[in-house]
N, CA, C and O atoms as a printed pandas DataFrame, in Angstrom:
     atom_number atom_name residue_name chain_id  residue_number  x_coord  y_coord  z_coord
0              1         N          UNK        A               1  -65.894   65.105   84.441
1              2        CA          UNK        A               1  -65.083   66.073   85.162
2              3         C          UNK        A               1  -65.493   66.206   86.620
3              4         O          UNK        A               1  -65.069   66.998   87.462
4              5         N          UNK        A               2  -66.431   65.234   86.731
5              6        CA          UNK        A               2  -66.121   64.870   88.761
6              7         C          UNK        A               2  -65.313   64.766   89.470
7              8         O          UNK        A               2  -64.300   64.080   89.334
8              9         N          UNK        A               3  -65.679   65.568   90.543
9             10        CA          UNK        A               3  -64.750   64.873   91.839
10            11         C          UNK        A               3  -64.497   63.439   92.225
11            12         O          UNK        A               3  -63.550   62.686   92.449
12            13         N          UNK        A               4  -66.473   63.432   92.175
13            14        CA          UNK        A               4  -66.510   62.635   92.725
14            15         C          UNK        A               4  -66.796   61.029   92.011
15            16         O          UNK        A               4  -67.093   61.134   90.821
16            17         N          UNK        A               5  -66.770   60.002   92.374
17            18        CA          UNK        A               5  -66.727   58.743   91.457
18            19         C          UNK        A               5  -68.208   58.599   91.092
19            20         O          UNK        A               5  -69.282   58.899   91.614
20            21         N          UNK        A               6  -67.770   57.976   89.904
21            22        CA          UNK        A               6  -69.089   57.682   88.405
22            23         C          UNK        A               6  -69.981   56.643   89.730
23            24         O          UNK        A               6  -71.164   56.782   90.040
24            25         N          UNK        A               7  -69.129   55.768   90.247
25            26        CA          UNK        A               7  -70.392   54.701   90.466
26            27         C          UNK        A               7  -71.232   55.600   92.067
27            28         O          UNK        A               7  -72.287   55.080   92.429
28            29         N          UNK        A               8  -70.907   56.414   92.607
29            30        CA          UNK        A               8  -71.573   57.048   93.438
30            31         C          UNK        A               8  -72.863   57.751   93.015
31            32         O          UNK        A               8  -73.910   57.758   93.663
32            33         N          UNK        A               9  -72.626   58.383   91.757
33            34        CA          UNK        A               9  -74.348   59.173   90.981
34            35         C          UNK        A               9  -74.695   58.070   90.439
35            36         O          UNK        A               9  -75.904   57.916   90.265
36            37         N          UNK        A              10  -73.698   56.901   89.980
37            38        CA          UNK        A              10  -74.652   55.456   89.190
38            39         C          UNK        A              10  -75.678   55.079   90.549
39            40         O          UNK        A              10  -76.835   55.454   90.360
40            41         N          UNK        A              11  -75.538   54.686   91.318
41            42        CA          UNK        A              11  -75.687   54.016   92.526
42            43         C          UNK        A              11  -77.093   54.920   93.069
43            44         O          UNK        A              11  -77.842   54.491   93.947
44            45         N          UNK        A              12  -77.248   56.007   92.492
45            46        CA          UNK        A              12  -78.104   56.911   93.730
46            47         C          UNK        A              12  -79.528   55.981   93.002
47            48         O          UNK        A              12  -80.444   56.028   93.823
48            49         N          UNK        A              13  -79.903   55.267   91.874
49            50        CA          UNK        A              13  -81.442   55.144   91.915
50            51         C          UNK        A              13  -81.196   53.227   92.208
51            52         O          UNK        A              13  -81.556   52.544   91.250
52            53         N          UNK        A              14  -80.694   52.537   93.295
53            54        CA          UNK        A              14  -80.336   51.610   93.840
54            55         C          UNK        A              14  -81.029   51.951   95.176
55            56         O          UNK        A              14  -81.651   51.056   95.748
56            57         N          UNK        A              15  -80.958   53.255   95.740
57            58        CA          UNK        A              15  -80.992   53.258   97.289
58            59         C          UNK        A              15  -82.602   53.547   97.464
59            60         O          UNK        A              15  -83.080   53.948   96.403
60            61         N          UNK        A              16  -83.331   53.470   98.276
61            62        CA          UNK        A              16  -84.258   52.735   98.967
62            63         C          UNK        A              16  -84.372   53.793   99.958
63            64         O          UNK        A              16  -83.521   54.649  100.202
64            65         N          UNK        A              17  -85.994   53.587  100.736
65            66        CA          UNK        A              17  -86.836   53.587   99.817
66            67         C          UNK        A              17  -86.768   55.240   99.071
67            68         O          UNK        A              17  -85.727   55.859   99.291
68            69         N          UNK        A              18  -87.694   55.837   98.334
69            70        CA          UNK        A              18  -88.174   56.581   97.241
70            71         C          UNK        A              18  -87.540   57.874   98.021
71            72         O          UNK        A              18  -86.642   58.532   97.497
72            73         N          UNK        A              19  -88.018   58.159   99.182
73            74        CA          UNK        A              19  -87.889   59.335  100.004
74            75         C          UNK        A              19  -86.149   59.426  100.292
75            76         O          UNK        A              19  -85.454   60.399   99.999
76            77         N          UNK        A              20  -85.904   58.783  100.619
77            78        CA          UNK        A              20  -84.209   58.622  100.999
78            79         C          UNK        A              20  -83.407   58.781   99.711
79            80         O          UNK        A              20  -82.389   59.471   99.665
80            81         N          UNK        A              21  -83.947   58.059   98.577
81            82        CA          UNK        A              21  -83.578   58.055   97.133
82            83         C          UNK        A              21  -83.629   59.990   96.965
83            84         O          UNK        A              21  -82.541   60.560   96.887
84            85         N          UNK        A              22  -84.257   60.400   96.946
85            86        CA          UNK        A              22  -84.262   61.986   96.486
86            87         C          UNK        A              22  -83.683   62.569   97.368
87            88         O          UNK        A              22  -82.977   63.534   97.074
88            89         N          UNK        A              23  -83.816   62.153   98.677
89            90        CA          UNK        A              23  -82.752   63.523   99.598
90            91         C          UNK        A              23  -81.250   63.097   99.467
91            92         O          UNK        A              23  -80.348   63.578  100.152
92            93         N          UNK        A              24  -81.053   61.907   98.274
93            94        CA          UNK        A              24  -79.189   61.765   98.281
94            95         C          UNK        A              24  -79.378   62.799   96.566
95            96         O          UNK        A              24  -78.678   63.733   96.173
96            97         N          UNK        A              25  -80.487   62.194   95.946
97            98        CA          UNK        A              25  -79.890   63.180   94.859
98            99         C          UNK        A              25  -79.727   64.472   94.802
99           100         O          UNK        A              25  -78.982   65.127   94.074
100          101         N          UNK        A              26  -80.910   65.009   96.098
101          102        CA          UNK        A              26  -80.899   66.490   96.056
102          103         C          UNK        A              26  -79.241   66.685   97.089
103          104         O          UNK        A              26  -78.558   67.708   97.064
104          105         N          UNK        A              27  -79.053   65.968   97.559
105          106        CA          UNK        A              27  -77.998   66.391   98.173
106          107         C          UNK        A              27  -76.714   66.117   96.853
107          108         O          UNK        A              27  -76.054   67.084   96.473
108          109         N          UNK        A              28  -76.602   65.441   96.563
109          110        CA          UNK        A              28  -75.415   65.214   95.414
110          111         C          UNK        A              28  -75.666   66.001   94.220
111          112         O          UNK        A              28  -74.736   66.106   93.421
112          113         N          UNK        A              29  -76.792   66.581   93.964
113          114        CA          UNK        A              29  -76.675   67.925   93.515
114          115         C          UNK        A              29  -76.814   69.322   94.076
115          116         O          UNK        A              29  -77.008   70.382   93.480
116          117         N          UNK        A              30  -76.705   69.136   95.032
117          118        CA          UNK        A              30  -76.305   70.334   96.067
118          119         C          UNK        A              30  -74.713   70.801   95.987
119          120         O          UNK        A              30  -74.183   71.906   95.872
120          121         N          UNK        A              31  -74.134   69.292   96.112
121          122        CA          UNK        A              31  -73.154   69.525   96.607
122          123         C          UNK        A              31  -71.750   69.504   95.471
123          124         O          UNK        A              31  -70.714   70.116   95.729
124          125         N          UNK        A              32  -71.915   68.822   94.408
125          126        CA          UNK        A              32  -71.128   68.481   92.980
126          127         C          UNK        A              32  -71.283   70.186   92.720
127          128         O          UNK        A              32  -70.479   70.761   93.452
128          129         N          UNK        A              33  -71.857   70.878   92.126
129          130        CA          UNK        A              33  -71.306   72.302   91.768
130          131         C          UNK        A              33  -70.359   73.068   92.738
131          132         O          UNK        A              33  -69.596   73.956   92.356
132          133         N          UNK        A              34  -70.477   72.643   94.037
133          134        CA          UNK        A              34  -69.267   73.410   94.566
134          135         C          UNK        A              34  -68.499   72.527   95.353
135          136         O          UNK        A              34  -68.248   72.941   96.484
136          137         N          UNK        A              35  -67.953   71.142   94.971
137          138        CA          UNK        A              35  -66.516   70.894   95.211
138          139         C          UNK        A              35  -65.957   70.857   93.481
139          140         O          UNK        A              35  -64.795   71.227   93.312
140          141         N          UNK        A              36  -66.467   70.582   92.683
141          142        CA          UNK        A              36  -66.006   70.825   91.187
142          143         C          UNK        A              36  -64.733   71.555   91.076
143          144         O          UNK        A              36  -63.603   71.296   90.661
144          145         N          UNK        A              37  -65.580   72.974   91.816
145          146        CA          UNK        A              37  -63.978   74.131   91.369
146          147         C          UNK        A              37  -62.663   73.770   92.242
147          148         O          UNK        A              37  -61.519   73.985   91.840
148          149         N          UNK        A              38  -62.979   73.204   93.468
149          150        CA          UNK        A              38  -62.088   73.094   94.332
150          151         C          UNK        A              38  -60.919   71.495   94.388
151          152         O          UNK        A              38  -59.706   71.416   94.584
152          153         N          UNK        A              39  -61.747   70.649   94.174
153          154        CA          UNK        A              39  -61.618   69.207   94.062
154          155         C          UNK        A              39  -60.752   68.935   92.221
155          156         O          UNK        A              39  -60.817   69.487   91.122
156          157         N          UNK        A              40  -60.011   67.758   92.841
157          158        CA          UNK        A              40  -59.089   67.779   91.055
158          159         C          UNK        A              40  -60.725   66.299   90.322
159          160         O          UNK        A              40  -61.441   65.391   90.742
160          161         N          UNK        A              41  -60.573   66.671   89.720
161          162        CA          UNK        A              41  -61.611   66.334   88.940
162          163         C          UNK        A              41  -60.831   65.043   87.609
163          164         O          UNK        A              41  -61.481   64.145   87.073
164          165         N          UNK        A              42  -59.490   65.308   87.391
165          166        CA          UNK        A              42  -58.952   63.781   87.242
166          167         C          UNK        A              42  -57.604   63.774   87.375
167          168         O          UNK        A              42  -57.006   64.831   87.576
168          169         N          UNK        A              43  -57.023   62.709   87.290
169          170        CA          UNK        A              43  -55.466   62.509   87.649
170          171         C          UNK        A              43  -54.744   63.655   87.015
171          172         O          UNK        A              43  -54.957   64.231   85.948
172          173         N          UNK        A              44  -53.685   63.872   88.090
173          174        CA          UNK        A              44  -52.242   64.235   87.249
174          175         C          UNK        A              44  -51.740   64.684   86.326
175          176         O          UNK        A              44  -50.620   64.553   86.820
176          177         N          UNK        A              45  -51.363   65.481   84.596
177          178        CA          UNK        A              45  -51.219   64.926   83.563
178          179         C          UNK        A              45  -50.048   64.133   83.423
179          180         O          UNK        A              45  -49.814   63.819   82.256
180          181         N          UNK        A              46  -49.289   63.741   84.229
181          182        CA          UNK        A              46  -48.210   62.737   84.060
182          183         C          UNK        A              46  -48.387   61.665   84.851
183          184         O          UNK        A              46  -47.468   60.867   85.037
184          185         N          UNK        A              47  -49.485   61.536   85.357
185          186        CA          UNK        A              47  -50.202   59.494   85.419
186          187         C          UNK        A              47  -51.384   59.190   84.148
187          188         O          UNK        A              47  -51.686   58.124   83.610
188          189         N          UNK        A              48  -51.787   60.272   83.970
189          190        CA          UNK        A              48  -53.050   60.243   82.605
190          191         C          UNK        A              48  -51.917   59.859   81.497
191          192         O          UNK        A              48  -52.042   58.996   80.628
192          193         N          UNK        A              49  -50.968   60.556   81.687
193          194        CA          UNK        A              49  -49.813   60.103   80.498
194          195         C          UNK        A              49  -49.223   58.659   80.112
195          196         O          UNK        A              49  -48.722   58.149   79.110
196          197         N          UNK        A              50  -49.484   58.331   81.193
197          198        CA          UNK        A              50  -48.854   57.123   81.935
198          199         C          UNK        A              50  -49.934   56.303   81.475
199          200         O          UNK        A              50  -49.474   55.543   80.624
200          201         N          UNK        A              51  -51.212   56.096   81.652
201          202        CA          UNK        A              51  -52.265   55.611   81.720
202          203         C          UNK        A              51  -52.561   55.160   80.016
203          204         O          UNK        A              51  -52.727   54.075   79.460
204          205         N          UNK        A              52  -52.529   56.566   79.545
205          206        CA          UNK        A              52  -52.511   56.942   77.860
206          207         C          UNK        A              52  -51.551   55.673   77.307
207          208         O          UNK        A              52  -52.004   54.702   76.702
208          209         N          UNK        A              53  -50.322   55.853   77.593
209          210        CA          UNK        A              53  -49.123   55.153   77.498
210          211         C          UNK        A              53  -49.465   53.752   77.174
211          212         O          UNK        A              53  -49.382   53.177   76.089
212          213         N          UNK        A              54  -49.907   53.266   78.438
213          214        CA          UNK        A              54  -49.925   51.684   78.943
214          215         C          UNK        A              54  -51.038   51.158   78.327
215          216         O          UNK        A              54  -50.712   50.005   78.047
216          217         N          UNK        A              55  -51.982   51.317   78.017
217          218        CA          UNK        A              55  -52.798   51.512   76.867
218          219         C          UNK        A              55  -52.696   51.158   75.495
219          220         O          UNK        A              55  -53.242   50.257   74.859
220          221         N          UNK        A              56  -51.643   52.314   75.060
221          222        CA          UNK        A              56  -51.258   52.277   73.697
222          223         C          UNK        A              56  -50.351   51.148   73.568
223          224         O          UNK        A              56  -50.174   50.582   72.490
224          225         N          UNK        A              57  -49.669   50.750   74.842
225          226        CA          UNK        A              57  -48.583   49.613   74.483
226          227         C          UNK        A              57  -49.377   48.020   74.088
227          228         O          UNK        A              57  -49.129   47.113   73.294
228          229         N          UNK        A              58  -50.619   48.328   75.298
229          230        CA          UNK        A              58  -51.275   47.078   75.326
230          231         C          UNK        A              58  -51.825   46.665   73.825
231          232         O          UNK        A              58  -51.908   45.521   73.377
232          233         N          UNK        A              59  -52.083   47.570   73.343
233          234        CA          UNK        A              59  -53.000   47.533   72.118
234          235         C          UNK        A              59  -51.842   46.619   71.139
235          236         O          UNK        A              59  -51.869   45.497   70.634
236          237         N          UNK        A              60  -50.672   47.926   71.177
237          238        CA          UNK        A              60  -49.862   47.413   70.044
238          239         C          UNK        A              60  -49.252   46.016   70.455
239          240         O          UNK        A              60  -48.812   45.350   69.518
240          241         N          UNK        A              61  -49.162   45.473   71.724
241          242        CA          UNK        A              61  -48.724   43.978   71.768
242          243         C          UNK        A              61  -49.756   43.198   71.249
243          244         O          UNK        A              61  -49.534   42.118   70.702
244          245         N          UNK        A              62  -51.027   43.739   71.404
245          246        CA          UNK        A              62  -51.961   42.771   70.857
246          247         C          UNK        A              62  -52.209   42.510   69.486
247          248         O          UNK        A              62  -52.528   41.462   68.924
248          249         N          UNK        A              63  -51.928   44.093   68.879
249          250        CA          UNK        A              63  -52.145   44.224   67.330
250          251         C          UNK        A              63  -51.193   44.864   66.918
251          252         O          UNK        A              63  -51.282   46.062   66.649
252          253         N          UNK        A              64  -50.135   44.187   66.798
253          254        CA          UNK        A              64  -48.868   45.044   66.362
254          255         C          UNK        A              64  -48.754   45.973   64.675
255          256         O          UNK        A              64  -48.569   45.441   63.580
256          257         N          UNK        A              65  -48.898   47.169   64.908
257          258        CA          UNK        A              65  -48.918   47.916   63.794
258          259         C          UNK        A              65  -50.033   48.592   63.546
259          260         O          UNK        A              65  -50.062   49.155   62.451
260          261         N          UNK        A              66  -50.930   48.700   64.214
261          262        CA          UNK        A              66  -52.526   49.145   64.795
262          263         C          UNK        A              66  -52.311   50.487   64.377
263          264         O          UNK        A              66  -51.194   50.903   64.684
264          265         N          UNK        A              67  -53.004   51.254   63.799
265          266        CA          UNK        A              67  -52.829   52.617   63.759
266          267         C          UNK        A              67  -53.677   53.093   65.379
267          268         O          UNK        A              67  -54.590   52.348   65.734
268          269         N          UNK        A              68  -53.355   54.226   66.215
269          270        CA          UNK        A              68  -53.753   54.442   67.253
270          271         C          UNK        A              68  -54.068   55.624   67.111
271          272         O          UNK        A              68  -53.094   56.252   66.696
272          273         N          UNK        A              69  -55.230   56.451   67.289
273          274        CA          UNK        A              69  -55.484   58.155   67.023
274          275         C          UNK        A              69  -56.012   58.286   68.392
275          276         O          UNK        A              69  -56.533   57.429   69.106
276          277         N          UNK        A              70  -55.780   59.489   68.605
277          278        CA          UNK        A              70  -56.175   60.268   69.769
278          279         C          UNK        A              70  -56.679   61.487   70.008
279          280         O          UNK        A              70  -55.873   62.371   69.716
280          281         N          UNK        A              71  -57.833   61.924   70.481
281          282        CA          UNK        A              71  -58.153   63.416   70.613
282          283         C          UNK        A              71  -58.415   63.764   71.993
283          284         O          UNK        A              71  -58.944   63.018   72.818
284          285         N          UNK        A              72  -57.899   65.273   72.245
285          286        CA          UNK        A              72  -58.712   65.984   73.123
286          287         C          UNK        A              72  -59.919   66.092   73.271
287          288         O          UNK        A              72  -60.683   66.478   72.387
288          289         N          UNK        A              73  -60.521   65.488   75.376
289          290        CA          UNK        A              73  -61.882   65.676   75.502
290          291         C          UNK        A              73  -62.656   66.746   75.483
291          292         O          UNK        A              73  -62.174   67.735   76.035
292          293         N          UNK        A              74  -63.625   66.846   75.055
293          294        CA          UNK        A              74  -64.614   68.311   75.315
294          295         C          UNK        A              74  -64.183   68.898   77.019
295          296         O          UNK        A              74  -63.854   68.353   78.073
296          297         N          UNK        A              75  -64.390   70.176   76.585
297          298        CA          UNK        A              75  -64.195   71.233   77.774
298          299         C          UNK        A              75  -65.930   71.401   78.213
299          300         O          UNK        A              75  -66.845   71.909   77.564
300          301         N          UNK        A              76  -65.934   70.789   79.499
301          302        CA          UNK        A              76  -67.230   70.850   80.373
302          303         C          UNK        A              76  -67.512   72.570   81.004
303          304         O          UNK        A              76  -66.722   73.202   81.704
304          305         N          UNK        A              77  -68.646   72.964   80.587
305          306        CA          UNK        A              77  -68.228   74.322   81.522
306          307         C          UNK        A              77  -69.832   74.093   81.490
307          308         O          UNK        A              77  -70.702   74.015   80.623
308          309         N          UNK        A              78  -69.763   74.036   82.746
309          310        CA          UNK        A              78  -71.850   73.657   83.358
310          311         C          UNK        A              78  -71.973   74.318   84.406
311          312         O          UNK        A              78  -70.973   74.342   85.124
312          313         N          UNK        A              79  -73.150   75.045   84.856
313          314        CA          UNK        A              79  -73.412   75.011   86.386
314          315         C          UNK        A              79  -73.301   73.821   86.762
315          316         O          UNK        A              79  -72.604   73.654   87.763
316          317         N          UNK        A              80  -73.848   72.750   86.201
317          318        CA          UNK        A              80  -73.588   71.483   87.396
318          319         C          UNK        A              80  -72.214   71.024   87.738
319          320         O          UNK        A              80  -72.016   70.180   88.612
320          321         N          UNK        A              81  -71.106   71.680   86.928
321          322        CA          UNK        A              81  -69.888   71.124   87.329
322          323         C          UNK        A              81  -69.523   72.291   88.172
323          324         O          UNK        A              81  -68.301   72.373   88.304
324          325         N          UNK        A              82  -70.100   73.092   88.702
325          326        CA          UNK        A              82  -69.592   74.482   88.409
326          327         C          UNK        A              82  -68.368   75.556   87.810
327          328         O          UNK        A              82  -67.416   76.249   88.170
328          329         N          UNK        A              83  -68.870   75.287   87.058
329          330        CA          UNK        A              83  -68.297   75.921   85.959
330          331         C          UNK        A              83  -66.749   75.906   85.660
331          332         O          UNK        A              83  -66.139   76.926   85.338
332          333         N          UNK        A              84  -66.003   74.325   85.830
333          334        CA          UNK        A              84  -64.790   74.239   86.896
334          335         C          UNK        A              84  -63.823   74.253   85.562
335          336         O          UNK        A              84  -62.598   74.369   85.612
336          337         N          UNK        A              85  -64.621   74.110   84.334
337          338        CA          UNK        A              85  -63.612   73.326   83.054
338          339         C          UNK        A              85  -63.419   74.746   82.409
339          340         O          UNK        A              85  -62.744   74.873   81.388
C-alpha cells in the first residue's frame, strides 16, 4: 500500500557506502508515513479491473477451463503506512 515503488525500499541496501545507506533509510522512513495518507497508494479500481481482467483472460487462453478464485487483500493500517488503509 505504497506510494512509493517496491524497487525504491528494494534498492536502499545496494547504495553505498554504510553511512549514506542509513541516511536514505532513515529518510524513507521519515517520509513513507506521511505521503501514505495523501498519495494513491494503487491504481484506479477500473484499471486494477482491467488488470484483474487481462489476467484472467491470459490464464484461460492458456488453460482453457481453469477454475480462477479470487480474494480481497488484507487492509494495512500501520504507523508505517500511516495509518492510510
Amino acid at each position: 500500500p505504497s506510494p512509493w515503488p517496491t524497487a525504491l525500499r528494494e534498492l536502499i541496501r545496494y547504495v553505498r557506502p554504510p553511512r549514506v545507506r542509513r541516511w536514505v533509510r532513515d529518510g524513507y522512513g521519515w517520509i513513507q508515513p506521511r505521503f501514505s495518507p495523501i498519495a494513491r497508494a494503487a491504481p484506479p479500481p477500473h484499471l486494477t479491473a482491467e488488470y484483474l481482467e487481462m489476467t484472467r483472460a491470459a490464464i484461460d487462453f492458456n488453460r482453457p477451463g481453469i477454475p480462477v478464485v479470487a480474494s480481497l487483500p488484507s487492509v494495512h493500517i500501520a504507523p508505517t503506512y500511516g495509518m492510510a488503509h
